[in-house]
MARDREN-877860 format. One line per field, with one value per residue (C-alpha): chain; residue in three letters; x, y, z; residue number from 0. Coordinates in steps of 0.5 Angstrom, whole numbers, plus 500, padded with zeros to 3 digits. Example, Ala and Ser with C-alpha at 12.3 -4.5 7.8 and 13.67 -1.06 7.14 Angstrom:
// residues 2
kette = (A_A)
rest = (ALA_SER)
X = (525_527)
Y = (491_498)
Z = (516_514)
nr = (0_1)
//
This chain:
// residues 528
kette = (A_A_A_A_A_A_A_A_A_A_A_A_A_A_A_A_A_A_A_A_A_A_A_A_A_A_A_A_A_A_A_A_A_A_A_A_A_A_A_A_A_A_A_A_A_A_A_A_A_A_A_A_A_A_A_A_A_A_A_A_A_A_A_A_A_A_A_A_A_A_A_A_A_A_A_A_A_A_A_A_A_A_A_A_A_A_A_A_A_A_A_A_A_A_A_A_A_A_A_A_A_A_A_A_A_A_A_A_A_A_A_A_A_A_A_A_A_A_A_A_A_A_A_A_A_A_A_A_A_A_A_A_A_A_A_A_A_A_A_A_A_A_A_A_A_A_A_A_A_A_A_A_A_A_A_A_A_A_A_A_A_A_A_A_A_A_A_A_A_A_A_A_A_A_A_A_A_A_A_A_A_A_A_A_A_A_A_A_A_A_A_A_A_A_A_A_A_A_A_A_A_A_A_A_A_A_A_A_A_A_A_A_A_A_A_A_A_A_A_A_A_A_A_A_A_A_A_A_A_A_A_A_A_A_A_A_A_A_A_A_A_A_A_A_A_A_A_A_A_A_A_A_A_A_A_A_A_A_A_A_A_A_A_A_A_A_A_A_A_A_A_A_A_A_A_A_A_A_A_A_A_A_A_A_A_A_A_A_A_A_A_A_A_A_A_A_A_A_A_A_A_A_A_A_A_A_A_A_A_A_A_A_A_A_A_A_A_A_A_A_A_A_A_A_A_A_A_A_A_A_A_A_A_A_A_A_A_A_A_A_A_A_A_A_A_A_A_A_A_A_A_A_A_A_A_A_A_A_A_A_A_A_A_A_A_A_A_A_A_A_A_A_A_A_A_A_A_A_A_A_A_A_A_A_A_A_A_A_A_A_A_A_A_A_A_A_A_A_A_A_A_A_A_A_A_A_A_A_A_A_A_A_A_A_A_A_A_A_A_A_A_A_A_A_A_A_A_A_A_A_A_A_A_A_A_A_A_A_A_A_A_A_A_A_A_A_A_A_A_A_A_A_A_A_A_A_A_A_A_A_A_A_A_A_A_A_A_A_A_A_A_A_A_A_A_A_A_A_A_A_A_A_A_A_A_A_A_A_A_A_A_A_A_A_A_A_A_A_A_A_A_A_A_A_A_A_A_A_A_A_A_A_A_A_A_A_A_A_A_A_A_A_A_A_A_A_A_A)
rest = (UNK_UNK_UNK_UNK_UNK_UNK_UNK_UNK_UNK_UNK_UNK_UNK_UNK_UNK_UNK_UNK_UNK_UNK_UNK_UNK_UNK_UNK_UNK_UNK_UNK_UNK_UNK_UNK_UNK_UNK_UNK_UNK_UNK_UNK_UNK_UNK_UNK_UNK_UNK_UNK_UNK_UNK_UNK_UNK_UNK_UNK_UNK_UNK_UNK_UNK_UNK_UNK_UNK_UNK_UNK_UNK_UNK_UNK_UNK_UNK_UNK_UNK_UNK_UNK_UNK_UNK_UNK_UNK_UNK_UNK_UNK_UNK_UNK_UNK_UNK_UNK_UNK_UNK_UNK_UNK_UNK_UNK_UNK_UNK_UNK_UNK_UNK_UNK_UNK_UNK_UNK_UNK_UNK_UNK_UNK_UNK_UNK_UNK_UNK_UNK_UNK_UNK_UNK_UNK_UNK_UNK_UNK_UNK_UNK_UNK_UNK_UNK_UNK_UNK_UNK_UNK_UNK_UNK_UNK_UNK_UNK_UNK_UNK_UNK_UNK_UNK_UNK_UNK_UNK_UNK_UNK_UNK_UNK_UNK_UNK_UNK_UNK_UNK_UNK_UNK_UNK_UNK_UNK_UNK_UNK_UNK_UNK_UNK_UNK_UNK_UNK_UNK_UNK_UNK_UNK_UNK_UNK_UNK_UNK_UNK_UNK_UNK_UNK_UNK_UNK_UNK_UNK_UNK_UNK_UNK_UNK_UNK_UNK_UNK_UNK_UNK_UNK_UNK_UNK_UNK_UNK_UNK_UNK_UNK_UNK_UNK_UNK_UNK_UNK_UNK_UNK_UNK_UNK_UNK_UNK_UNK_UNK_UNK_UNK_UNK_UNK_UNK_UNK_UNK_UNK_UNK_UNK_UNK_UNK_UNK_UNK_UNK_UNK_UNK_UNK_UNK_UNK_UNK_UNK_UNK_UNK_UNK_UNK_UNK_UNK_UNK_UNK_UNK_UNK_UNK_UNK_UNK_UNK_UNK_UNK_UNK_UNK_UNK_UNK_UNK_UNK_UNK_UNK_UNK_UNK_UNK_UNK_UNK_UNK_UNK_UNK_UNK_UNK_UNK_UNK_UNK_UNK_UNK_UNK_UNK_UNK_UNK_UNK_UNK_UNK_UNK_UNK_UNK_UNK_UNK_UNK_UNK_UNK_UNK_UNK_UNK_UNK_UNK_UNK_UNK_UNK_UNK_UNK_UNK_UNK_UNK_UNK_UNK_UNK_UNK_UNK_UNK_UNK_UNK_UNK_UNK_UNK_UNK_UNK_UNK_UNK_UNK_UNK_UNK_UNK_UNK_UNK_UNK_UNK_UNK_UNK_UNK_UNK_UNK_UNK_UNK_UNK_UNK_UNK_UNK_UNK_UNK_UNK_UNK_UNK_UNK_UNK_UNK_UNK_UNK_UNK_UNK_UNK_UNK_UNK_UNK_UNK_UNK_UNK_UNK_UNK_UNK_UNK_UNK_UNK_UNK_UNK_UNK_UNK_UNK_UNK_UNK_UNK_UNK_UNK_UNK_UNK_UNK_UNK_UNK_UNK_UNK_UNK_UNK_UNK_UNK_UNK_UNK_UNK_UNK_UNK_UNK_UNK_UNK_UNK_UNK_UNK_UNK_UNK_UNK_UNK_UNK_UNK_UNK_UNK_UNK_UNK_UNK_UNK_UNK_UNK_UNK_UNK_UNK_UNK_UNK_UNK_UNK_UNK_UNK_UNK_UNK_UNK_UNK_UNK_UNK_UNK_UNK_UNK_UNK_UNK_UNK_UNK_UNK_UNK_UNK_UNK_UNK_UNK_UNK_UNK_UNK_UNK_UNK_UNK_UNK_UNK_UNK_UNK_UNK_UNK_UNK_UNK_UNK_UNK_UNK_UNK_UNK_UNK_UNK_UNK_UNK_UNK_UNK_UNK_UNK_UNK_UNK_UNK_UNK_UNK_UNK_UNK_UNK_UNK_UNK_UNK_UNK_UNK_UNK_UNK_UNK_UNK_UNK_UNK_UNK_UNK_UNK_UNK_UNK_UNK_UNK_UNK_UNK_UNK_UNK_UNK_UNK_UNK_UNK_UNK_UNK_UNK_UNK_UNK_UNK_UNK_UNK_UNK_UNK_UNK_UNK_UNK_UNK_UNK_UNK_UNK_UNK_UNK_UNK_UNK_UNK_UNK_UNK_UNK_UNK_UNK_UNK_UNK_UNK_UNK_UNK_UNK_UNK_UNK_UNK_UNK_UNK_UNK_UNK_UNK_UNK_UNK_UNK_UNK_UNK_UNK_UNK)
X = (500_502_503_507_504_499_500_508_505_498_498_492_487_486_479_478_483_478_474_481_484_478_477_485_484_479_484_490_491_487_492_498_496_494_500_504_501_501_508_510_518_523_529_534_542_541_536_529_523_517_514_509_514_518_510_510_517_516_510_513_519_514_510_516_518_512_510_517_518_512_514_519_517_510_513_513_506_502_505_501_496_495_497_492_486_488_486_479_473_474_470_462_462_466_464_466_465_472_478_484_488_482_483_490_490_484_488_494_491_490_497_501_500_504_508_511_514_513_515_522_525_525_527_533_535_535_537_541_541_542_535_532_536_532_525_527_527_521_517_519_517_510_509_509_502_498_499_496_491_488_488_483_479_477_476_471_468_460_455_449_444_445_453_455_462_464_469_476_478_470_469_475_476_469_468_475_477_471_473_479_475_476_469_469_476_473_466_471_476_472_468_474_477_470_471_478_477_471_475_480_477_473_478_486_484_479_481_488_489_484_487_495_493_489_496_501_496_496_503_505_499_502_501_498_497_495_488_488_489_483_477_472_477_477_470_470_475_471_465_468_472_466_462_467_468_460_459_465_460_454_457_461_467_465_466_472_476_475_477_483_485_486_488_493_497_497_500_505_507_507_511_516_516_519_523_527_528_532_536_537_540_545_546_553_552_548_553_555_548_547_554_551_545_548_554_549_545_550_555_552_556_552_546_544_544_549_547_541_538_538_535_529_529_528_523_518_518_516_511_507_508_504_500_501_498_493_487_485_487_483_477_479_482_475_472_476_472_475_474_481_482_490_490_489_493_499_496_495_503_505_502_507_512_509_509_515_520_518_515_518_526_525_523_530_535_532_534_540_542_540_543_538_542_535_537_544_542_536_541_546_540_538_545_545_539_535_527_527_523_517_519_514_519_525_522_520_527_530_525_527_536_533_528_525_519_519_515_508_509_509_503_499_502_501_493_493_494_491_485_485_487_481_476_480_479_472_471_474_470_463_465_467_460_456_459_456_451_448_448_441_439_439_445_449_446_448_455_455_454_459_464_462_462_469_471_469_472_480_480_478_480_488_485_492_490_485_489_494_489_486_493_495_489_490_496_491_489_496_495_487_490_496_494_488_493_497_492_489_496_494_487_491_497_491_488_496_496_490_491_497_494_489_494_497_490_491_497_496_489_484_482_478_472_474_480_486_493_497_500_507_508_507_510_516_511_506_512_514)
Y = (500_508_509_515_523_524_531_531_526_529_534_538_539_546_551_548_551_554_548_544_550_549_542_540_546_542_536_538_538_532_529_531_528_520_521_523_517_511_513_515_514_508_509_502_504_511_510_513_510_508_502_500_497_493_491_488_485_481_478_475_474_470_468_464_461_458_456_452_457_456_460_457_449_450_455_449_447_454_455_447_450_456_453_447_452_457_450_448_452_448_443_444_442_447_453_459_464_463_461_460_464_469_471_471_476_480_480_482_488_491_491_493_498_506_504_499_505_511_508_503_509_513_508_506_514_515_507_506_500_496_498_492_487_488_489_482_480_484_481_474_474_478_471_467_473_472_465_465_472_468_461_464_468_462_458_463_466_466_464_467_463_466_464_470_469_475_473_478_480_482_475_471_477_477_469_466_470_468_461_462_465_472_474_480_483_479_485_491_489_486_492_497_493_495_502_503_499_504_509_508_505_511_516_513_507_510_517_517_513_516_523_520_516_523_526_521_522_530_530_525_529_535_537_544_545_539_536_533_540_544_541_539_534_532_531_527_522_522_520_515_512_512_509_503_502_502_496_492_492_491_484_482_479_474_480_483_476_476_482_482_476_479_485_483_479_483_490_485_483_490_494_487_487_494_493_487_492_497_491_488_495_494_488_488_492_488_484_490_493_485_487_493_491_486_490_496_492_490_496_502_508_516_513_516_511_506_500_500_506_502_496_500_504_497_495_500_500_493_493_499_495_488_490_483_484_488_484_486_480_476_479_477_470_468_468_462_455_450_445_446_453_453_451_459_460_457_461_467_467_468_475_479_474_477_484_485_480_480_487_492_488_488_496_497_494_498_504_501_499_505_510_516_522_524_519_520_528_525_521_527_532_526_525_532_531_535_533_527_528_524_517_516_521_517_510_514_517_510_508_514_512_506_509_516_513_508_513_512_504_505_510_505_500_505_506_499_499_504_501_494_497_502_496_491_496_500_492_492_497_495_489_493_498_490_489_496_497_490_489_490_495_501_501_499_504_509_506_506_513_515_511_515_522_521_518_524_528_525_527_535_536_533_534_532_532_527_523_524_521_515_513_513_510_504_502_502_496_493_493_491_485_483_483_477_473_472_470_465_462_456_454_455_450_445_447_445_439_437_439_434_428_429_429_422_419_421_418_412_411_412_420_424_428_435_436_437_440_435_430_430_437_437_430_434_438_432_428_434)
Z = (500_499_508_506_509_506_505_503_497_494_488_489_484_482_485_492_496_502_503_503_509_513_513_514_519_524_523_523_531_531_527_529_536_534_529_535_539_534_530_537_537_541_542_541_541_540_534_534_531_531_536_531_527_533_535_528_527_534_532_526_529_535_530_526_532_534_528_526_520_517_511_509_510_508_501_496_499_499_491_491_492_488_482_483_484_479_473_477_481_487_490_489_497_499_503_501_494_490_489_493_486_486_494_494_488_492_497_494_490_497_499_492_491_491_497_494_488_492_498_496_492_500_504_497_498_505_508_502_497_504_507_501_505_511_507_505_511_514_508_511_518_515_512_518_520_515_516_522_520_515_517_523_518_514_521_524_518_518_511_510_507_499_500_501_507_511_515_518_525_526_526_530_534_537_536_538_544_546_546_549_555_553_551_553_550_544_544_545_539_534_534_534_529_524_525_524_517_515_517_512_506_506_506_506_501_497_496_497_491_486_488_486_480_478_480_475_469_470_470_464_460_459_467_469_462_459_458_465_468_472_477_470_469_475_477_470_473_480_477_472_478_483_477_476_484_484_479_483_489_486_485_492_492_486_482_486_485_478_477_480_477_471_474_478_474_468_473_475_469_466_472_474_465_466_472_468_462_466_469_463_459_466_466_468_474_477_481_484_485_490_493_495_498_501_504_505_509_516_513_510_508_509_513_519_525_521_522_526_522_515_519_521_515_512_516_516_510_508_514_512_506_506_512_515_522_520_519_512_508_512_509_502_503_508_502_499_498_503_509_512_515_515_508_506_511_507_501_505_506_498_499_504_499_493_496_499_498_489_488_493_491_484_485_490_485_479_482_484_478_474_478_475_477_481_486_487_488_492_497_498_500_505_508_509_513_507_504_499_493_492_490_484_481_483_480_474_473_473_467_463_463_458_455_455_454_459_466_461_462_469_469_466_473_478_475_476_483_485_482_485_492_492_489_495_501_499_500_506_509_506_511_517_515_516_523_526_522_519_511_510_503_506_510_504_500_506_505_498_497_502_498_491_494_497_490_487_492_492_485_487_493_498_505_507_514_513_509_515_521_517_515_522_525_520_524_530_527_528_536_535_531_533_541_539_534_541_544_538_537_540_536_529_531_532_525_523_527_525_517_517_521_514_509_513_513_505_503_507_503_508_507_512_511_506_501_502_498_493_499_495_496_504_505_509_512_515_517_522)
nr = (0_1_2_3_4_5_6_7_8_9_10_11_12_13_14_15_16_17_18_19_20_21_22_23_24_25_26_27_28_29_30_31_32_33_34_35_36_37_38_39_40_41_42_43_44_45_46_47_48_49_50_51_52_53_54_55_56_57_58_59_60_61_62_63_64_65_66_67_68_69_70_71_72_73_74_75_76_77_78_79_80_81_82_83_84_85_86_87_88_89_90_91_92_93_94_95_96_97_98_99_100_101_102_103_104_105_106_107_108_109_110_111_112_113_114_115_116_117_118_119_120_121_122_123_124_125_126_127_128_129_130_131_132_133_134_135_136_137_138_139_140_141_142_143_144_145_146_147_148_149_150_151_152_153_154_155_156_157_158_159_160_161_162_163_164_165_166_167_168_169_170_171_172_173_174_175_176_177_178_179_180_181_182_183_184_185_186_187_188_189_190_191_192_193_194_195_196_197_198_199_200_201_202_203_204_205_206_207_208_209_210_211_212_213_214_215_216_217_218_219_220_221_222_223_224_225_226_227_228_229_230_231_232_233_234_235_236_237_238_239_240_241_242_243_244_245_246_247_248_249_250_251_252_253_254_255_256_257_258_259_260_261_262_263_264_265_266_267_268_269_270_271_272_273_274_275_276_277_278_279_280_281_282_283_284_285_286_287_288_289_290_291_292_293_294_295_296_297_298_299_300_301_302_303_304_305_306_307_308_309_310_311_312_313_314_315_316_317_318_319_320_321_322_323_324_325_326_327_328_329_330_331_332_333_334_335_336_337_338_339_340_341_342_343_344_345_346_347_348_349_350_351_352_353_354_355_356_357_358_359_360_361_362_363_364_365_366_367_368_369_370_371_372_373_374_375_376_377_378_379_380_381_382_383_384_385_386_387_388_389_390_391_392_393_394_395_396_397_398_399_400_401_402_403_404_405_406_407_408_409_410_411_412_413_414_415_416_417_418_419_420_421_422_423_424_425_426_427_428_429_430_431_432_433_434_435_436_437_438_439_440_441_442_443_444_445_446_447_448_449_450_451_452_453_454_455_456_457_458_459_460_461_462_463_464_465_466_467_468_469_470_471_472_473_474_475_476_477_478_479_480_481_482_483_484_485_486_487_488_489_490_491_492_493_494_495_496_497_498_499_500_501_502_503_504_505_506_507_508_509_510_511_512_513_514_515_516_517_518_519_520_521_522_523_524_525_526_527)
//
């Protein structure tokens, strides 16, 4: 996703400066203190960061360990999976409205996004080329979240009588805390959860995106003068946004899994097509640009805090990335057709994988490679401790030393995401606008009015205030999630035992009741 400050990113529309002062008036002081207190700063060896990162990093530490490494065992096993689903429509018997293929691609619409252009250009030009080492590594221990993230959302998710699932953190919060003897701290997390996830689908997800995607078209067509340029332009792509988010709900997540089916592996296909150009215009230097990464990682040069600093940075940036932890995917993936919760656990796991560890690395060692001259200015303004320009610009530079043409190739992949990641968390926010308000007609025709006024509104108007709160109140979500994920840890270990014990009874040709994966792939995994 983008989480980056939303003001120092938003290129604002032109005439509607006084509604914009006065709304970012009132939001301003409201902003700057839950910012203060959600990206509040610890200190470790003398370098200052923000503790959400560290509450997420100990968690997929935590989560690595008590799992057994799940997401390297299990990695073979989850591809199975994937590759199995995206041949066939699943078994008729199976609950659940789609795919494995088609939630992962829903899920990971939500995460990849500006963040992962935007973002890693940042965190290349302050932490330097090592800082994509310990994105890398982040990636990795987010893996081991989603596993158990997902594998509670499939285990706790409720089917209405049309077949329609809804299942997240408003369902195994509520439900498997209580279970585990916690029903109280289960009514007041699932509901704050709902909130907060409405909060920002409204306004950080829906708004934010549609405004930079405004933006990147603005500036490749001529900019202020071109014919994007002028609020007519931006209502008109309000409107055709809004209408095109409108169909998409109007069709629940069947249509949303099939979108982004399509949508998800041709962005990836456009943007990693890009990125492999550029590498390959430079392919000699792409020894050096590894040993860079690697040697910047454990020895940087220029970075503020040295070797510490350069691990944070790397970190912050690939958890406010894939958003393990925060109890969105579960949403998408609970949808999935399936009888054994913790096989979506391994599926979910790709995501942070697809997110971090592909996207966000093929994005660093691109700039590192290419050297635009705008990064190199950028990284000594940043040694200096001065502003660093909008990373969009520094990507886009580094597609431009190959081919001038190159920073329209990554428009069309920053439309895509920015698509997918409105559709997937307008998504998002319909579920948790359900858990407070119920899901009959009226209420979701309130919700889906709100939805279209604010897509018009991120083309005319920033709000960077607004933008600012909603994308620190989403990182509430980290300690809402995180803290009942603790407490369930228990009940998804017994899903694993108990998954593994149905693959033995397979290959031993007494299989019990439900479906599993290929038994070949997970041998190692059943064995253990």
């Amino acid at each position: 996703m983008h989480h980056q400050s939303a003001s120092a990113l938003l290129a604002a529309p032109s005439g509607a400066n006084g509604v914009e002062d006065a709304i970012n008036g009132v939001f301003d002081p409201v902003t700057r203190f839950a910012s203060g207190v959600i990206f509040a700063d610890v200190t470790v060896f003398g370098v200052t960061f923000p503790w959400i990162v560290a509450w997420l990093v100990v968690a997929g530490a935590a989560f690595s360990l008590y799992f057994g490494a799940i997401q390297i065992r299990g990695f073979a096993h989850a591809l199975s999976l994937v590759r199995a689903s995206s041949r066939q429509k699943g078994d008729a018997g199976d609950p659940g409205e789609v795919t494995p293929f088609r939630a992962l691609t829903a899920a990971v619409s939500g995460t990849v996004g500006l963040g992962n252009i935007a973002g890693v250009a940042v965190a290349v030009t302050v932490g330097g080329p090592g800082a994509t080492f310990w994105m890398v590594l982040c990636g990795l221990l987010g893996m081991a979240i989603k596993f158990v993230e997902c594998t509670l959302g499939v285990k706790y998710r409720e089917v209405d009588e049309d077949g329609t699932v809804r299942g997240g953190p408003m369902q195994y919060l509520r439900r498997g805390l209580a279970e585990r003897g916690l029903p109280r701290l289960g009514r007041v997390l699932a509901p704050a959860a709902a909130v907060f996830f409405v909060v920002f689908a409204v306004l950080g997800g829906n708004m934010f995106q549609i405004n930079q995607t405004l933006a990147q078209l603005r500036s490749v067509t001529g900019g202020d003068e071109g014919w994007l340029a002028g609020s007519g332009a931006g209502l008109a792509f309000g409107v055709v946004t809004s209408a095109l988010i409108a169909v998409t709900l109007l069709g629940g997540m069947r249509t949303i899994g099939a979108i982004t089916a399509r949508l998800i592996p041709a962005m990836a296909a456009i943007y990693i097509g890009g990125c492999l150009v550029v590498i390959g215009a430079n392919v000699a230097s792409v020894p050096d640009a590894l040993g860079s990464i690697v040697s910047g990682a454990f020895n940087p040069t220029g970075v503020a805090g040295g070797f510490i600093g350069v691990m944070v940075i790397g970190f912050q940036r690939a958890a406010f990335s894939n958003e393990a932890g925060l109890g969105s995917a579960p949403m998408a993936h609970a949808a999935v057709k399936t009888k054994h919760p913790v096989t979506e656990g391994f599926v979910a796991m790709l995501g942070p994988f697809i997110d971090t560890v592909v996207v966000c690395t093929i994005t660093a060692l691109t700039i590192v490679i290419a050297k635009p001259q705008s990064w190199i200015a950028a990284r000594e303004a940043a040694a200096n401790g001065e502003p660093v320009p909008g990373g969009v610009t520094l990507t886009s530079d580094a597609f431009a030393t190959v081919l001038p043409w190159f920073p329209y190739v990554l428009t069309v992949a920053v439309v895509l995401f920015a698509f997918s990641t409105v559709i997937t968390w307008t998504y998002y926010g319909e579920r948790g606008w359900t858990e407070l308000f119920g899901g009959g007609r009226t209420s979701l025709t309130v919700y889906k009015l709100v939805i279209s006024v604010c897509a018009i509104g991120g083309a005319l108007l920033t709000l960077g205030a607004v933008l600012d709160l909603a994308d620190a109140l989403l990182f509430v979500l980290a300690l809402i999630n995180v803290t009942g994920l603790y407490f369930m840890a228990p009940t998804v270990k017994r899903e694993l035992l108990s998954y593994r014990a149905h693959l033995r009874d397979r290959r031993a040709g007494t299989p019990g009741p439900g479906s599993g994966g290929s038994v070949s792939e997970v041998e190692e995994l059943s064995a253990r």
